[in-house]
C-alpha positions as CSV (number, residue, x, y, z in Angstrom):
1,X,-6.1,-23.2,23.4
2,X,-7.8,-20.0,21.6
3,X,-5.5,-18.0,19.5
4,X,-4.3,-14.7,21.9
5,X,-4.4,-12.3,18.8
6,X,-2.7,-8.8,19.8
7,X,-1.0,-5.8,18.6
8,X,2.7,-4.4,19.4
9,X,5.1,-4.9,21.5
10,X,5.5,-8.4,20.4
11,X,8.1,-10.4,22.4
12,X,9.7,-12.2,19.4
13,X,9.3,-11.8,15.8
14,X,9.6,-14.3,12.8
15,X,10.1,-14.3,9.5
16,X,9.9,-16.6,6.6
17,X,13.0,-16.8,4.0
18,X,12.0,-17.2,0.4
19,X,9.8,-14.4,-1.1
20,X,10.1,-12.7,2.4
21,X,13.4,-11.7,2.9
22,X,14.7,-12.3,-0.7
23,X,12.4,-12.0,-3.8
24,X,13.7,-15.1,-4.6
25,X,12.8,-19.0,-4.1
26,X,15.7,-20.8,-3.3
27,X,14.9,-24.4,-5.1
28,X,13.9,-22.6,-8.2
29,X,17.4,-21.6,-8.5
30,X,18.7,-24.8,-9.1
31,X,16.1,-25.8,-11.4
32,X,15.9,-23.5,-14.6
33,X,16.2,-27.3,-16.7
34,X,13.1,-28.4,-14.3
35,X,10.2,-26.0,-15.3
36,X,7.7,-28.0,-13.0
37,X,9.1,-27.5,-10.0
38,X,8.0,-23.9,-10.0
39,X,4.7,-25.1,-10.3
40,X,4.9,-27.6,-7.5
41,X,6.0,-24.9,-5.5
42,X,3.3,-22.8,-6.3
43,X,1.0,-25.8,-5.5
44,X,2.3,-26.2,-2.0
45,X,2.5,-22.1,-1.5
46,X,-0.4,-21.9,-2.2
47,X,-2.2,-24.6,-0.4
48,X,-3.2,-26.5,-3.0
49,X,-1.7,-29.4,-2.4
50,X,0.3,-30.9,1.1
51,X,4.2,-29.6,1.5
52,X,5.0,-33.1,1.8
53,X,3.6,-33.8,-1.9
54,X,6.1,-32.1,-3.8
55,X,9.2,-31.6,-0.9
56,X,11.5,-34.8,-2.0
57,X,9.6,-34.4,-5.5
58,X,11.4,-31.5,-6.0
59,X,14.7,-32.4,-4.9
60,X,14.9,-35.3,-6.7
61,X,14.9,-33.4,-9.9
62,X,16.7,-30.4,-9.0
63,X,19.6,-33.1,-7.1
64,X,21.3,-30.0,-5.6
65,X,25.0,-30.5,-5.0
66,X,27.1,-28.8,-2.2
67,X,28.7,-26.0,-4.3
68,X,24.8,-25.3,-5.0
69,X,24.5,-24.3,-1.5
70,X,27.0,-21.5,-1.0
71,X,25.7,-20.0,-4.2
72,X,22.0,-20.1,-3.9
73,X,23.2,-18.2,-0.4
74,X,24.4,-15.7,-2.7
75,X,21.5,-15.5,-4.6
76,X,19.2,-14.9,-1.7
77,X,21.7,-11.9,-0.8
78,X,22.3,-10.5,-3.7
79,X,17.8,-10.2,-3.7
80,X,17.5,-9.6,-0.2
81,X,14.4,-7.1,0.6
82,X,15.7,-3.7,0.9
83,X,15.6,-2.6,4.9
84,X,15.9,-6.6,5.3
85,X,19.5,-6.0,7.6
86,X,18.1,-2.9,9.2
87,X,14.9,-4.6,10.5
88,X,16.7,-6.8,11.8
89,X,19.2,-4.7,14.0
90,X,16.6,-2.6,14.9
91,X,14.5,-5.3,16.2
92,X,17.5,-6.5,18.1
93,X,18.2,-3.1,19.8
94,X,14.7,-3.0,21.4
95,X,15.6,-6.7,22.5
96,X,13.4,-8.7,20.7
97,X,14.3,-12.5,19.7
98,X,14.4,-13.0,16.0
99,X,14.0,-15.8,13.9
100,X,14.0,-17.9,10.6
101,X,11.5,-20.3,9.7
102,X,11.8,-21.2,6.2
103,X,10.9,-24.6,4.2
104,X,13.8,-23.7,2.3
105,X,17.2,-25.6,2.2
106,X,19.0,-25.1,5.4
107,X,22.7,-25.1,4.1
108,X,21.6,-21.9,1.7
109,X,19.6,-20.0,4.1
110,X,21.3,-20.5,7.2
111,X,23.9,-18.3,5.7
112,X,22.1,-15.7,4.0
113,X,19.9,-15.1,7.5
114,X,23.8,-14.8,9.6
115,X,24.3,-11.9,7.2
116,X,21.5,-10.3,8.0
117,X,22.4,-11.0,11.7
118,X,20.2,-13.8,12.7
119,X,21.8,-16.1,15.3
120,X,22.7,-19.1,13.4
121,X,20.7,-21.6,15.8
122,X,17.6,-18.9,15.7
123,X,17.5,-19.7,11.3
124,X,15.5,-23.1,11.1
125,X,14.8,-24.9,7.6
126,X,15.6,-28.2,6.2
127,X,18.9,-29.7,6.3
128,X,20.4,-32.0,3.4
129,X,22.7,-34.6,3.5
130,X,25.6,-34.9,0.8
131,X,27.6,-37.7,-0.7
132,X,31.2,-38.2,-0.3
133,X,31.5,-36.2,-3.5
134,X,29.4,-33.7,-2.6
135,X,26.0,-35.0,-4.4
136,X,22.7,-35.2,-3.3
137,X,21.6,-37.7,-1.1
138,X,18.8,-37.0,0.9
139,X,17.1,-34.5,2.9
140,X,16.0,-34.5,6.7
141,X,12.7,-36.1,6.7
142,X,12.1,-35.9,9.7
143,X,12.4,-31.9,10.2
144,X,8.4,-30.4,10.4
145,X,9.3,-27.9,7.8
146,X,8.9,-30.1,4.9
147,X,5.8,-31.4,5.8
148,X,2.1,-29.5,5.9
149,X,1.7,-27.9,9.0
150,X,5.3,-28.3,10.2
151,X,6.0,-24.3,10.9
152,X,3.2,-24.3,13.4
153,X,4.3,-26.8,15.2
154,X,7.8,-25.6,15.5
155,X,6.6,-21.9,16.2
156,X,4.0,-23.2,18.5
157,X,7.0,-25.7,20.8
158,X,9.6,-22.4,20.4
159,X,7.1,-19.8,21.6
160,X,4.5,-21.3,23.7
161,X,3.3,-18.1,25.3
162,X,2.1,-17.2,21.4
163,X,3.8,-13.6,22.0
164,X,4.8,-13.8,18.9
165,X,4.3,-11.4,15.0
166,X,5.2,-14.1,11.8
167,X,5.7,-12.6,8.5
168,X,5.2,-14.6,5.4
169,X,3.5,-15.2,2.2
170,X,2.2,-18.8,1.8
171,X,0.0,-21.6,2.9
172,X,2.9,-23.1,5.3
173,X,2.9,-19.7,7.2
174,X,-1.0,-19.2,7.4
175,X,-1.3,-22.3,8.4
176,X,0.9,-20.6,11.8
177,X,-1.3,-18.2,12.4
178,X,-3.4,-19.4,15.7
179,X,-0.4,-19.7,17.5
180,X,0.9,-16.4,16.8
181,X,0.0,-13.2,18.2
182,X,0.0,-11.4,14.8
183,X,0.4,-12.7,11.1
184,X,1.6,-10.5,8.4
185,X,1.2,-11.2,4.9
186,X,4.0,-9.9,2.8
187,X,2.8,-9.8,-0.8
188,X,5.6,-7.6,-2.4
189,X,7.1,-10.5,-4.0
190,X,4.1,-13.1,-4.4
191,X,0.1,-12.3,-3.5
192,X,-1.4,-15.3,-2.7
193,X,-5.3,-14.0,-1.9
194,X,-6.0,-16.8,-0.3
195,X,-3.3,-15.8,2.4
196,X,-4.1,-12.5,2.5
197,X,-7.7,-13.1,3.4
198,X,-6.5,-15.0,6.3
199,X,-3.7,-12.6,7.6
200,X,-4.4,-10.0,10.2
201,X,-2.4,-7.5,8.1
202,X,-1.1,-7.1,4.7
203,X,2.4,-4.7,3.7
204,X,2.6,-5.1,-0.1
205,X,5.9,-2.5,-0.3
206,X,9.0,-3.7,-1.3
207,X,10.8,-2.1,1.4
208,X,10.7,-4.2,5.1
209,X,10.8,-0.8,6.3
210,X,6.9,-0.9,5.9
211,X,6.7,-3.5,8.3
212,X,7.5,-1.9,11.3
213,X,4.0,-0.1,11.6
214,X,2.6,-3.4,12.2
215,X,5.4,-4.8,14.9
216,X,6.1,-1.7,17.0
217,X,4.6,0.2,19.5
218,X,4.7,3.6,19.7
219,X,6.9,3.6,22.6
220,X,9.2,1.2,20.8
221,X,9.6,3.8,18.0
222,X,11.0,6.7,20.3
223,X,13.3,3.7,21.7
224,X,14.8,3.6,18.0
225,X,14.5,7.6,17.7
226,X,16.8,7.4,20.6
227,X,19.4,5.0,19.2
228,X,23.2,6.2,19.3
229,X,24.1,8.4,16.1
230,X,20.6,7.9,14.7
231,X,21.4,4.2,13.4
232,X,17.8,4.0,12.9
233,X,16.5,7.6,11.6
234,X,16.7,6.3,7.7
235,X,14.3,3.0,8.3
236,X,12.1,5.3,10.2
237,X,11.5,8.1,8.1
238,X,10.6,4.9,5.5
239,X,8.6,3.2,8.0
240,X,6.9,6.5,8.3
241,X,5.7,6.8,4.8
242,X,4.7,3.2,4.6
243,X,2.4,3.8,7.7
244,X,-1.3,3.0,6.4
């Protein structure tokens, strides 16, 4: 079916996790004695080679443990995206279903997405198994988000209408991008020209706040103006110097 490419209102809105929401990636965290697996990362990001290449690659050097989990969920909250929590309520209040689709490590960023008040069964990465003392065993092979093209496929299944904005910055989320009604390209963390070329926007500010410009309409806007006690009036005023 032909891509249905639009602007706002978009029904639902998605984002990726790692160098999205947090200026962090997650598996780098536990793997400052594993120098390569930033570049396997990089590979994969950046579409140089298949997710499925370097997915168990990596975790078979890092061999994350459980205790690993809570704190790389700290991690990713202590460098959450300013506006990140905002966005998100703000989205909310106009009624809009957000999401999490991350190649990340689900038992980290299923967390750090609840904090930033994502429904826990609306966060979707890849789920590891542990030991009976807590070390590595294996991860869920069979989940689409460790494998090339596995985010369209879930996006595609969760929103078949295609009403849909995604915001990332890699290959894995370009590769999303015909079944979604907008893609963003969030280069504030990581530019990956390759990615920008292929989105139908690009917000390189470090504030999420710069986003909404690209996922609200005009009407949706006053909506916010509108909101109780001005909750919003801060990430609006922001919004408003971001807009291009």
């Amino acid at each position: 079916m032909p891509r249905h490419a639009h602007g706002p209102p978009f029904a639902a809105v998605v984002f990726d996790c790692d160098s999205t929401l947090s200026t962090i990636e997650g598996i780098e965290e536990l793997t400052a004695e594993h120098p390569e697996i930033a570049a396997l990362t990089a590979d994969a990001m950046e579409g140089r080679v298949p997710l499925e290449e370097v997915y168990g690659k990596r975790l078979e050097l890092a061999r994350p443990v459980v205790s690993d989990m809570g704190r790389i969920a700290e991690r990713y909250q202590a460098t959450a995206l300013a506006g990140a929590a905002e966005l998100v309520a703000a989205l909310h209040h106009l009624g809009k279903r957000v999401e999490i689709v991350s190649g990340g490590l689900l038992p980290a960023v299923r967390p750090f997405g609840v904090q930033l008040g994502v429904p826990a069964d609306r966060i979707h990465a890849v789920d590891l198994s542990f030991d009976g003392d807590g070390a590595y065993a294996d991860y869920d092979r069979r989940s689409p988000l460790a494998r090339a093209g596995g985010k369209r496929e879930l996006l595609e299944a969760r929103f078949p209408e295609g009403d849909v904005a995604l915001v990332g910055d890699g290959a894995t989320d370009l590769e999303a991008m015909d079944v979604c009604a907008r893609f963003i390209a969030f280069t504030a963390v990581e530019r990956r020209a390759e990615v920008v070329a292929g989105a139908d926007v690009e917000v390189d500010r470090g504030d999420l706040a710069a986003l909404l410009p690209h996922l609200l309409s005009a009407a949706e806007f006053e909506a916010l103006r509108g909101a109780p006690g001005g909750a919003f009036d801060d990430l609006l005023a922001r919004a408003e110097e971001a807009r291009p």
